[in-house]
Every structure is written in C-alpha cells, then in structure tokens.
C-alpha positions in Angstrom: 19.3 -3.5 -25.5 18.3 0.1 -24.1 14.6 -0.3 -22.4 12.2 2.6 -23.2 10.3 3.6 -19.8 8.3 6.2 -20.9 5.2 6.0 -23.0 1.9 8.1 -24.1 -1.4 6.7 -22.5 -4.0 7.6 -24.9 -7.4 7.3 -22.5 -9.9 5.1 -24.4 -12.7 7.1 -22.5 -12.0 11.1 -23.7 -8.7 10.4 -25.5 -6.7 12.8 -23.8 -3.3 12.0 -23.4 -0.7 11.2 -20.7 3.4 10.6 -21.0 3.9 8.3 -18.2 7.1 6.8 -17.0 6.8 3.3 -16.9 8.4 0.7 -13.8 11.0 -1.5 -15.3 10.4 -4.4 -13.6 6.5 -5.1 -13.5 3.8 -4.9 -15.2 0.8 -1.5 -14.2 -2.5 -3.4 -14.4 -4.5 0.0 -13.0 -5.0 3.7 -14.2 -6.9 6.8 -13.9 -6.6 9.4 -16.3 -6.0 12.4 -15.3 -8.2 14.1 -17.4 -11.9 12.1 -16.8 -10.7 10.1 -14.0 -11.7 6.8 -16.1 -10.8 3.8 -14.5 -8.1 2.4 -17.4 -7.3 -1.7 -16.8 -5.7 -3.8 -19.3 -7.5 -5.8 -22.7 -8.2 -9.0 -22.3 -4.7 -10.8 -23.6 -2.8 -8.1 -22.4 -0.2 -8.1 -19.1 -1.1 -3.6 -18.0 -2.5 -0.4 -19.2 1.3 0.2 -21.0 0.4 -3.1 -23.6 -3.1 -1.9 -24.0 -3.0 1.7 -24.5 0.4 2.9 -24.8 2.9 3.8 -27.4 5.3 1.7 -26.0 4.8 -1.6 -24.7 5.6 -2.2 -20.8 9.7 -3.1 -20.2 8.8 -6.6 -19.0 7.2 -7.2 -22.9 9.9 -5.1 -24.4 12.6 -7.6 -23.0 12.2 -11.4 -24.2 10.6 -12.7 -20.6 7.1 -12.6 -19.8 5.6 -9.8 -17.1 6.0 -11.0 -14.0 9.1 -13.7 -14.7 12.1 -12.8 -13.6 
C-alpha cells in the first residue's frame, strides 16, 4: 500500500488553503496558517491537524497502526 504524504489544510479560521507534505512516521498536532496565522490543533478524537482538517488523513491513520505505535 503506497502512503499519500501530501494533503490540503483547509484553515477553519479564514478558510484559505495550504498543500502540506505530511511526515510519515508521526502524527503534527500543531499549525499556523499561513494566511491568518491561526493557531490550528487537532479535534477532540483526532491524533494532528492532517485528521482534523485535511484531505488526507495523516500516514500513521492511513496505515492499519495507531499514531504514535510503531
């Protein structure tokens, strides 16, 4: 199974958007957008920004482990 490691933040604060390349072997549980500078953290329930306002969940979720396990 091929991982995807990119995916488009959408910012919950102005919307813009951001292609971001994602690290495949943890989880990115802080982010500021480059467009307000809002301070992006993950939902409650979910393991990084990725899982929470991505298009693509974060490589640790895509494979069948949990973020963090290796």
């Amino acid at each position: 199974m091929s991982l995807a490691l990119a995916s488009t933040i959408t910012c919950p604060h102005c919307g813009a958007e951001s292609r971001e390349t994602m690290p495949d072997d943890a989880c990115v549980v802080v982010f500021d957008c480059p467009a307000c500078a809002g301070h992006l953290r993950p939902r409650p329930g979910d393991c990084c920004i990725f899982c929470s306002f991505g298009t693509v969940p974060c490589p640790p979720m895509q494979e069948p482990r949990s973020c963090g396990t290796a």
